[in-house]
C-alpha positions in Angstrom: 0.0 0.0 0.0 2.7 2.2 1.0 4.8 1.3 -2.4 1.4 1.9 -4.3 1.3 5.2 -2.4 4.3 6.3 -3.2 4.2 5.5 -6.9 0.9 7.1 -7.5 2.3 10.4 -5.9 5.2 10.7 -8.0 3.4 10.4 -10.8 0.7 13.1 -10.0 4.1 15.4 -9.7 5.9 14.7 -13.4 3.4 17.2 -15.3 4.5 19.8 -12.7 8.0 19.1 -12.9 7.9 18.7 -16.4 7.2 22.0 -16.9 9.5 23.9 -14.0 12.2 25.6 -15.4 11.4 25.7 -19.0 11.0 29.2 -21.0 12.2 30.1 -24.1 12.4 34.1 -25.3 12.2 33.2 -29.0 11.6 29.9 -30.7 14.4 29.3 -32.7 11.7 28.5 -35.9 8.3 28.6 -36.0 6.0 26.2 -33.8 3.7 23.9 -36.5 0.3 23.2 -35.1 -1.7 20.3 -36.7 -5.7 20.8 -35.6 -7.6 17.3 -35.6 -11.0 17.5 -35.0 -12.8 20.9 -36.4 -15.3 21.3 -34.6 -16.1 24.5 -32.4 -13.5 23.5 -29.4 -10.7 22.4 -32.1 -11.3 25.6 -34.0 -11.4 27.6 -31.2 -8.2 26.0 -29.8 -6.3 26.5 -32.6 -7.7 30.0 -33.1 -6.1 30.8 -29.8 -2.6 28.9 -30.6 -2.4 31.2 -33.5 -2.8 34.6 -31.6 -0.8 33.4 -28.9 2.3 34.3 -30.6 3.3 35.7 -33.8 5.7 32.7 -34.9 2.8 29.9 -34.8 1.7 28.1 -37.6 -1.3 26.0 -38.5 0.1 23.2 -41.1 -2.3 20.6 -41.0 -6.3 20.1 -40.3 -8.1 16.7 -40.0 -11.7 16.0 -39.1 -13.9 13.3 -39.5 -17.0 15.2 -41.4 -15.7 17.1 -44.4 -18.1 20.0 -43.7 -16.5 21.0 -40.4 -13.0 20.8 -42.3 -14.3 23.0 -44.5 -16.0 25.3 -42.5 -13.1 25.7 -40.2 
């Protein structure tokens, strides 16, 4: 139980850790976003990713139903 305990813990932590300590001023090249799924939350996601910063790039969209491709 104690093992278990311990196991499950450290795992919860690695997305926080993961994440300490990392920032970057300038992306050496830009960052290539690929949107799968079209819908309004994908669209809206990538959307955002795209006025996060100036050097983001949408290179690639996937759905399912060719009329949310198209309409996204």
């Amino acid at each position: 139980m104690k093992q278990t305990a311990a196991v499950t813990g450290g795992l919860m932590a690695v997305p926080f850790a993961a994440s300490a300590g990392f920032y970057a001023e300038k992306a050496p090249a830009p960052i290539r976003v690929a949107l799968v799924g079209c819908g309004g939350r994908g669209t809206g996601a990538a959307v955002q990713a795209l006025q996060a910063h100036a050097d983001v790039k949408l290179v690639a969209m996937a759905d399912a139903f060719r009329d949310r491709l198209r309409a996204a």
